[in-house]
C-alpha positions as CSV (number, residue, x, y, z in Angstrom):
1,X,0.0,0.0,0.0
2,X,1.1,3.8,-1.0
3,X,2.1,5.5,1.7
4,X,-0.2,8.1,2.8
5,X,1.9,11.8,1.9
6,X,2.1,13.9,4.7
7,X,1.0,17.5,4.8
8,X,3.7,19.4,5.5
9,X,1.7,22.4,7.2
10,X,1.0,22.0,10.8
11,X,-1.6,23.2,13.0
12,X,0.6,25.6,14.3
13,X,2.1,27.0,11.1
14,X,-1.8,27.6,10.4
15,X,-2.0,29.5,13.4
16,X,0.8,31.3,13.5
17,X,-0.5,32.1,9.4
18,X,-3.7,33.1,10.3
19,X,-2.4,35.6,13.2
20,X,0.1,36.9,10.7
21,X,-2.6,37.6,7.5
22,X,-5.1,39.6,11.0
23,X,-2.1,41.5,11.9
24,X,-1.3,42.5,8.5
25,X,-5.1,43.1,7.8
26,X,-5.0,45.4,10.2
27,X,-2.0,47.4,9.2
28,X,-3.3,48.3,5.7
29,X,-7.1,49.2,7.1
30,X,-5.4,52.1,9.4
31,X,-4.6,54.4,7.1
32,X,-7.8,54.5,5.2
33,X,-10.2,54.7,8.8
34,X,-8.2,57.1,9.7
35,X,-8.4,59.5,6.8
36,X,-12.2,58.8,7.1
37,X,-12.2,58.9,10.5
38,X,-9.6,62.3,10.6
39,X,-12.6,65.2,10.5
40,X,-14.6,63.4,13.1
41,X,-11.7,63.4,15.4
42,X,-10.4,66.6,14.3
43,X,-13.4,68.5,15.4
44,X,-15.4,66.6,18.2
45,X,-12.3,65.3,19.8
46,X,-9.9,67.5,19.1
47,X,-11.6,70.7,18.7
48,X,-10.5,71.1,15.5
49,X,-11.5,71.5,11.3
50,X,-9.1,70.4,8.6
51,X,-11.0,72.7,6.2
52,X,-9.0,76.6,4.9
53,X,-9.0,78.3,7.8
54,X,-10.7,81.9,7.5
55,X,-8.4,85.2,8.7
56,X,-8.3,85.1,12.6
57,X,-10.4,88.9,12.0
58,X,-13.4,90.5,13.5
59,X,-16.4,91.2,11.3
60,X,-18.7,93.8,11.5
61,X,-22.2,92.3,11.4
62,X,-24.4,95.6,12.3
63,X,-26.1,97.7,15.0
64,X,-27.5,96.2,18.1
65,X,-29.9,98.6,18.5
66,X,-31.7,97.1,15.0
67,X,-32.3,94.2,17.0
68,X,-35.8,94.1,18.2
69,X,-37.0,92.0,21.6
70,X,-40.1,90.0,19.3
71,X,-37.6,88.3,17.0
72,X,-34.1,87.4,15.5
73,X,-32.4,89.9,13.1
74,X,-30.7,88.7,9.9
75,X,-27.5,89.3,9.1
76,X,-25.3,88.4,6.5
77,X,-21.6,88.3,7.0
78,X,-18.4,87.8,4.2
79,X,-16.0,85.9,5.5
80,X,-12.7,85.9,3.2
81,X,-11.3,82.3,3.0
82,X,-7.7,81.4,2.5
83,X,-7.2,78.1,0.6
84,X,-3.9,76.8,-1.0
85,X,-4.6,77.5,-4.5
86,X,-5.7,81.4,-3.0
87,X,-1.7,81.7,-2.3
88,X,0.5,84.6,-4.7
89,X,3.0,81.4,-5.6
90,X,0.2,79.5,-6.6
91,X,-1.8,81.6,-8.7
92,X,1.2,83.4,-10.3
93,X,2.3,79.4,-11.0
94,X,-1.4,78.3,-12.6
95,X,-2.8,81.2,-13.8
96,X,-5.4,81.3,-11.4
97,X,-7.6,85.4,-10.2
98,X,-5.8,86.5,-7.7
99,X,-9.4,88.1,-6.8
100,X,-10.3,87.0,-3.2
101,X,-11.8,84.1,-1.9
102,X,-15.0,85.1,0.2
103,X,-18.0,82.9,1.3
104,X,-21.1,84.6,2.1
105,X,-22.5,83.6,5.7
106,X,-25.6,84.1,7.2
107,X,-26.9,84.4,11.2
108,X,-29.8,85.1,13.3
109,X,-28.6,87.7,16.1
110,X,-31.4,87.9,18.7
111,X,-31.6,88.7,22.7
112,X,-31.5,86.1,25.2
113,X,-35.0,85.3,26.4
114,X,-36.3,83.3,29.4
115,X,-38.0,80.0,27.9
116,X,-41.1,79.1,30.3
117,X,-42.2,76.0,31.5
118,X,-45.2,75.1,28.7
119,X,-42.1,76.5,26.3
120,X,-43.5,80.0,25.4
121,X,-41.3,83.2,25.6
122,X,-41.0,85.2,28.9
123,X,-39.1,87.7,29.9
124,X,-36.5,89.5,26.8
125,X,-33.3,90.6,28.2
126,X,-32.9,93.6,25.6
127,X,-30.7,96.2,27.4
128,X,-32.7,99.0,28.6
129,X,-30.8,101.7,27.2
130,X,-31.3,100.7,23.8
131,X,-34.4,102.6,24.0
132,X,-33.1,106.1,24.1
133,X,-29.9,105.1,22.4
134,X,-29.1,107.8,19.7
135,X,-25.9,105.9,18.5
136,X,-23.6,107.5,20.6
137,X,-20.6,105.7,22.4
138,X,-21.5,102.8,24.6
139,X,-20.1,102.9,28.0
140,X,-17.9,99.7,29.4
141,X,-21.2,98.4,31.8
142,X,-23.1,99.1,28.4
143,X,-21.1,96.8,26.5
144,X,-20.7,94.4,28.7
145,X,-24.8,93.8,29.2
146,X,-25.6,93.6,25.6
147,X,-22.7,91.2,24.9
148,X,-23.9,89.0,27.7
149,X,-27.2,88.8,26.4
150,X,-27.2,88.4,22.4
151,X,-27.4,85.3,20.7
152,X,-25.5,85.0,17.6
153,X,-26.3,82.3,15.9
154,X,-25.6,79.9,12.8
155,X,-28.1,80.1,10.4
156,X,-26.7,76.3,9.5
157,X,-29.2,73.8,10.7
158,X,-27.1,71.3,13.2
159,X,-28.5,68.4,11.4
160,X,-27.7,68.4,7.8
161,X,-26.8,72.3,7.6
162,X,-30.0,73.9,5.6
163,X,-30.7,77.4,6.4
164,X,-33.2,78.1,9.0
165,X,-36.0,80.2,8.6
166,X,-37.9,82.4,11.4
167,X,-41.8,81.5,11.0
168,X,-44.8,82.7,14.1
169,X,-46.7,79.3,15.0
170,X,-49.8,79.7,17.3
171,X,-48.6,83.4,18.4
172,X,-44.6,82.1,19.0
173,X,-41.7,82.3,17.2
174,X,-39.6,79.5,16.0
175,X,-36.5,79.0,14.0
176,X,-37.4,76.2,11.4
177,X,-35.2,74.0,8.9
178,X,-37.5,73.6,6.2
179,X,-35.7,70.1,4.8
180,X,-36.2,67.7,7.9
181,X,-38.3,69.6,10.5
182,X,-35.5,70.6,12.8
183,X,-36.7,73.1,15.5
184,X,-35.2,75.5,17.8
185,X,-36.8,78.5,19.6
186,X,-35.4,82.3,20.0
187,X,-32.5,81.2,22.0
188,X,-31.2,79.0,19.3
189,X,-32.0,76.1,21.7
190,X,-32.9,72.4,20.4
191,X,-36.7,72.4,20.6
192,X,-37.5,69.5,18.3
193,X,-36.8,67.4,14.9
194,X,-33.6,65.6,13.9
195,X,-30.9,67.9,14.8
196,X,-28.4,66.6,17.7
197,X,-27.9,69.6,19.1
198,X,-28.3,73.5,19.3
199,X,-27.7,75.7,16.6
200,X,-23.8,76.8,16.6
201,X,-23.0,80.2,17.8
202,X,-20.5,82.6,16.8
203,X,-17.8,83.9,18.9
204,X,-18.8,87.7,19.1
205,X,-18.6,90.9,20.9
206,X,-20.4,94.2,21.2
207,X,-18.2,97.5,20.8
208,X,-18.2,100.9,22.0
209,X,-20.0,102.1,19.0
210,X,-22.4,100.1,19.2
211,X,-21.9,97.8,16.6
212,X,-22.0,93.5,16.7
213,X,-18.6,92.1,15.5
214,X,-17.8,88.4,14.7
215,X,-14.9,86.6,14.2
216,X,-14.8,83.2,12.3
217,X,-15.3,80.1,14.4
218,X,-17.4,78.9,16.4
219,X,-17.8,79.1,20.7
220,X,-19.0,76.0,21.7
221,X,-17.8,75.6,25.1
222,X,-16.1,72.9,27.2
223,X,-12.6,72.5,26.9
224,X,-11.8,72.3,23.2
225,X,-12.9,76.3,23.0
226,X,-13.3,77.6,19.8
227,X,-13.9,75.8,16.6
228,X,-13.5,76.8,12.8
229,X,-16.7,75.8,11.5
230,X,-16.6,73.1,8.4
231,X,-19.7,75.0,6.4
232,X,-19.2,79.3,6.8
């Protein structure tokens, strides 16, 4: 009778294989999850956005005093954008306008409002002396009071980023995203719909002369601080 060949391959050899083809799996997935994975980190991690970064500049956006207690104002606000290809070098290189890069951005600036129990608006926290203000120069405790109390939000919904829209329902005010329903009240608070969160609001600050100023990013708190935002 033949004799029966023998394999040469143990059961260990398979092993030891097997480990070697998961371990080397494993190696050539990093690199493409990461680079998938690399915004997610970047910004909810890390606090940060791998997109051009705008000019670290204030904006004007307008007068506080146009800003009513019943609802938000709109504002809209060009932010100049620096990308690689908006670089001298490179456009001299390739041809490319040197005109500059600006992407038009839009926000709902309204005063803080208390937010009763059944959900309808209370109390406004307008500044008082914006009713005899003539335009003058704002003192420091002037300043101050209307910085604490604006809201100066995204008009990006924080679902899927549509603009919002500010519509009266049943004698309230609301700010709507007309694509999916998203819902958030004068405040710029989550109320209702899809959207994780709040809307985003701009870092700002109210000056002496009375104007509302804006910088490009984001103040979202906690210990990341400040975030460039991916849409402007």
């Amino acid at each position: 009778m033949a004799e029966l060949q023998k394999d040469p391959m143990t059961r260990g050899d398979f092993l030891g294989f097997g480990i070697l083809g998961t371990i080397v799996g494993a190696i050539l997935t990093i690199p493409p999850a990461a680079f998938v994975l690399a915004p997610i980190i970047d910004v909810d991690i890390l606090g940060k956005s791998d997109v051009p970064e705008g000019p670290d500049d204030w904006f004007e956006v307008g007068p506080i005093a146009e800003i009513t207690e019943e609802e938000p104002k709109f504002f809209k606000v060009d932010f100049p954008v620096e990308q690689i290809y908006a670089e001298p070098k490179v456009q001299e290189e390739s041809g490319i306008s040197k005109e500059e890069f600006v992407v038009e951005s839009a926000l709902w600036v309204s005063w803080r409002t208390e937010i009763l129990g059944d959900g309808t608006y209370g109390q406004s926290y307008r500044p008082s002396f914006l009713d005899n203000y003539d335009g003058g120069t704002l003192t420091e405790e002037q300043v101050q009071e209307a910085q604490e109390n604006l809201n100066v939000l995204s008009s990006s919904c924080a679902h899927l980023g549509c603009p919002v829209r500010w519509i009266l329902r049943e004698g309230e005010g609301e700010l709507l995203c007309p694509c999916h329903g998203g819902i958030y009240n004068i405040n710029g608070e989550y109320v209702a719909g899809p959207p994780p969160r709040d809307l985003y609001r701009y870092t700002h600050e109210v000056r002496e002369d009375g104007k509302l100023y804006v910088r490009h990013e984001f103040d979202v708190g906690g210990e990341n601080g400040p975030q460039e935002p991916y849409v402007i």
